[in-house]
C-alpha positions as CSV (number, residue, x, y, z in Angstrom):
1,X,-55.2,2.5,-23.2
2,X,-56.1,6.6,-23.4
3,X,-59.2,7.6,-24.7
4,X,-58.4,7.3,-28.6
5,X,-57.9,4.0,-27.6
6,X,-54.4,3.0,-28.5
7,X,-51.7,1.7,-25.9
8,X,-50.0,3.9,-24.0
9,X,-46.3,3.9,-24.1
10,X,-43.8,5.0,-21.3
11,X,-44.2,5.9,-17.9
12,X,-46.4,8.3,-16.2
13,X,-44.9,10.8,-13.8
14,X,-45.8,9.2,-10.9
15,X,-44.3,5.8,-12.0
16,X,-41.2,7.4,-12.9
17,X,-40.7,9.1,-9.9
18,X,-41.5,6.0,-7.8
19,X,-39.0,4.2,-10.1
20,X,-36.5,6.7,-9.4
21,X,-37.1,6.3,-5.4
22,X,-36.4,2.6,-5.5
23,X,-33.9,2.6,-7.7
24,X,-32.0,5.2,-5.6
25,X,-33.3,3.1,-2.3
26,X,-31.2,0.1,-3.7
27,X,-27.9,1.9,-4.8
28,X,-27.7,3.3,-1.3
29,X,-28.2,0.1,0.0
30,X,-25.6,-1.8,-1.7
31,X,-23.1,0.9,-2.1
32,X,-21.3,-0.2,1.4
33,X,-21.1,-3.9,0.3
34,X,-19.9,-2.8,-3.2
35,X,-17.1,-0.5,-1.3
36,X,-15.7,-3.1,1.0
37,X,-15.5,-5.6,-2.2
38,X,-13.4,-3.4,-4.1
39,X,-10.9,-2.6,-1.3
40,X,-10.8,-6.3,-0.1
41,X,-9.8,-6.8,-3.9
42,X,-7.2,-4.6,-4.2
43,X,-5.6,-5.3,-1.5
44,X,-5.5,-8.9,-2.3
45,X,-4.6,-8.8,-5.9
46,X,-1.3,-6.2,-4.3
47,X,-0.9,-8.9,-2.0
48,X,-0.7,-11.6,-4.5
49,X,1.5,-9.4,-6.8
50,X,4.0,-9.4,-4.4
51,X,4.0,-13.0,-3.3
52,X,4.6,-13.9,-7.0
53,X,8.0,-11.4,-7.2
54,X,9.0,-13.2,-4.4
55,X,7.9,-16.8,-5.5
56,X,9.7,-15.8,-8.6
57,X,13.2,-14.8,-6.7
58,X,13.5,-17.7,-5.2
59,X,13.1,-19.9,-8.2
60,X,15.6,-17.8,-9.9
61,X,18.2,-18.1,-7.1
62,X,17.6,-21.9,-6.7
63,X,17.7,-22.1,-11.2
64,X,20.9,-19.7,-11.2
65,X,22.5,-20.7,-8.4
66,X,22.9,-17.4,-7.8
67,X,21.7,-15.2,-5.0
68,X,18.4,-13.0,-5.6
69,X,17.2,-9.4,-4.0
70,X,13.8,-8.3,-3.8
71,X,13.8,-4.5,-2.9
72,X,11.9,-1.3,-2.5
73,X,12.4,1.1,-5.2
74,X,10.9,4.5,-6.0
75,X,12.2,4.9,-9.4
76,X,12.3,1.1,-10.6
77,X,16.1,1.7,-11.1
78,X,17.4,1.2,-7.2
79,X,16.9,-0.1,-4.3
80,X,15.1,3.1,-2.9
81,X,11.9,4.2,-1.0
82,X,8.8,2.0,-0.1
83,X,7.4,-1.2,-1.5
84,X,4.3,1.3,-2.0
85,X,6.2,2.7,-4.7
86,X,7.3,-0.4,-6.5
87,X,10.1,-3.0,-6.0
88,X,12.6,-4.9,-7.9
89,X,13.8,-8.1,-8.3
90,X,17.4,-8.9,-9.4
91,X,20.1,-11.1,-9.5
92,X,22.9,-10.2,-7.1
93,X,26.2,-10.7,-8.6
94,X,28.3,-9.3,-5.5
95,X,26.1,-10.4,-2.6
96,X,25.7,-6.6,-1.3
97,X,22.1,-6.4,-1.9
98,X,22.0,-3.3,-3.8
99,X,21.5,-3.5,-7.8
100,X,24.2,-2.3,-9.3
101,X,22.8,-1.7,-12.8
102,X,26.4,-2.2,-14.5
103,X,26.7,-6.2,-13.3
104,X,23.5,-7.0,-11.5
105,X,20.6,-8.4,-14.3
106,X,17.1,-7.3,-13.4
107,X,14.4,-9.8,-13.8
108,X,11.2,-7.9,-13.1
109,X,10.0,-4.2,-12.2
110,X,7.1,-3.5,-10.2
111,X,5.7,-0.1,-10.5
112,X,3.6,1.4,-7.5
113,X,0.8,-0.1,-5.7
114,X,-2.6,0.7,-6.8
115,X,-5.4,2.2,-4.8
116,X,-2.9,3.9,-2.1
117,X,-2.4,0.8,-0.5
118,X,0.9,0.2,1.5
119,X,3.2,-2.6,2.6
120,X,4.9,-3.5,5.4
121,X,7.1,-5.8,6.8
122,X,8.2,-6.5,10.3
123,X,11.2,-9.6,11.2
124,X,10.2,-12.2,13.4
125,X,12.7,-11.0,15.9
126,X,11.9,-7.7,16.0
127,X,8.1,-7.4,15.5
128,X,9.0,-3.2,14.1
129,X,7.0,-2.8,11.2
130,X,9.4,-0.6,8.4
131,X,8.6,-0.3,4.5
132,X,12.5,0.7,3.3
133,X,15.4,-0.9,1.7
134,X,16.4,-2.6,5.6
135,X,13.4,-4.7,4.8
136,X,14.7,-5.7,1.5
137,X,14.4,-10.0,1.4
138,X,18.0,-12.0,-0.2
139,X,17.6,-15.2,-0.8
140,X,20.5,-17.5,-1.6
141,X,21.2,-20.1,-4.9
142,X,19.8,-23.1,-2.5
143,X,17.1,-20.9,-2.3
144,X,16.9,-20.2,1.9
145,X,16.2,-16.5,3.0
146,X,19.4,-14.7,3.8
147,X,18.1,-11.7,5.8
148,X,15.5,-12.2,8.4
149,X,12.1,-14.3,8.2
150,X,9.0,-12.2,9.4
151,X,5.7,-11.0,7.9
152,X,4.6,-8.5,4.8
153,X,1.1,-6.9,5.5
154,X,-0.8,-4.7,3.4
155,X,-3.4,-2.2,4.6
156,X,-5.9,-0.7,2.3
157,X,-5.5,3.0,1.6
158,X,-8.8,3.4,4.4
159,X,-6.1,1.8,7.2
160,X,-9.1,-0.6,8.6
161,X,-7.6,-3.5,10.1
162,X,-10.8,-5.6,8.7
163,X,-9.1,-5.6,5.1
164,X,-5.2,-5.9,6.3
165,X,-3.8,-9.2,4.6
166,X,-0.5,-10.5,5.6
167,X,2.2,-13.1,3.9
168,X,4.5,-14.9,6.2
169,X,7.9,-15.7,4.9
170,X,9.8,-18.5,6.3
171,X,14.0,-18.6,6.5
172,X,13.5,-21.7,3.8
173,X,12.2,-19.3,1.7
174,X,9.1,-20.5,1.7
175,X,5.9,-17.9,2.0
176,X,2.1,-18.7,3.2
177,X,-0.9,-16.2,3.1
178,X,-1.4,-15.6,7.0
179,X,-5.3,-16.2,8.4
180,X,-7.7,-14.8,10.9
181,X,-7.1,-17.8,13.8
182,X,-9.4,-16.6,15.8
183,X,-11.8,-15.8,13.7
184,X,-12.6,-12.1,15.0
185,X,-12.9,-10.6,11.1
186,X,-8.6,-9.8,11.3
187,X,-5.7,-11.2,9.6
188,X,-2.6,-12.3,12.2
189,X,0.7,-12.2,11.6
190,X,3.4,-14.9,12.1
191,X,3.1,-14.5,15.6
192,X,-0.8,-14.8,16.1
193,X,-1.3,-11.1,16.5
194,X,-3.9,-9.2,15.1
195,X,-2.8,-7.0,12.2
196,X,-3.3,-3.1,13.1
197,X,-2.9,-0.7,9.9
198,X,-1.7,3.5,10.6
């Protein structure tokens, strides 16, 4: 109470300035954890948008009985650039793996990735990580993968390896989220080896 005897409302400037030290104590505290949340995130939710294009292919190609692309494409029109910029996936109704927008029926259109995130993908035989239309994944109408079998990784726009995820795919056409085997904080790919990001 002041000296007329009737509460006092609101801080004094001491309070407030205290208040403002612990307040700005705690936001510099948690704005590290609150960072590395947000890219583990994104790059999971790219990862998972991706797996589901694919998951989707192959259920069309085994449904059709046709065979299925899923390509890079820079202007969701062709099979062009990265799969940072986007990718397509379409039904392949001459087996050359390029959509041909007169006779080939697209079935989705992913625009770019979010957050400057990129993806990668490196065969099994090869282990050379590439991003264009070469890394493009054809699956047949039983449903098996017609190119190569290998690994997709995406690294977070900061290139860390800590929040690299990876997504195996198998020539059955089947694809699994890869894990950190050894348990150092690093996602592996098919092979056991620890993913690096440029």
């Amino acid at each position: 109470m002041n000296k007329t005897g009737r509460k006092q409302l609101g801080f004094t400037l001491v309070e407030l300035l205290i208040t403002i030290a612990i307040v700005a104590i705690l936001v510099a505290a948690a704005t590290p954890s609150i960072q590395t949340m947000v890219e583990k995130n994104s790059v999971t939710a790219s990862l998972s948008e991706f797996s589901t294009s694919l998951r989707l292919a192959r259920a069309e190609a085994i449904k059709r009985g046709r065979a299925m692309v899923v390509c890079p494409s820079s202007d969701q029109n062709t099979c062009t650039g990265t799969w940072a910029d986007g990718w397509l996936v379409f039904e392949d109704t001459n087996g050359n793996g390029v959509f041909n927008a007169g006779t080939d029926q697209l079935v989705r259109v992913h625009t770019a990735l979010a957050s400057g995130n990129t993806l990668l993908w490196s065969p099994k035989s090869t282990n050379v990580w590439t991003s264009g239309v070469a890394s493009s994944i054809q699956y047949n109408s039983r449903g098996l993968i017609t190119t190569a079998e290998g690994t997709f990784k995406m690294c977070s726009r900061s290139g860390e390896a800590k929040y690299a995820r990876s997504l195996v795919v198998a020539l059955t056409g089947g694809i699994r989220s890869g894990i950190d085997g050894d348990s150092n904080n690093i996602y592996e790919d098919e092979s056991g080896v620890d993913l690096s990001c440029p």
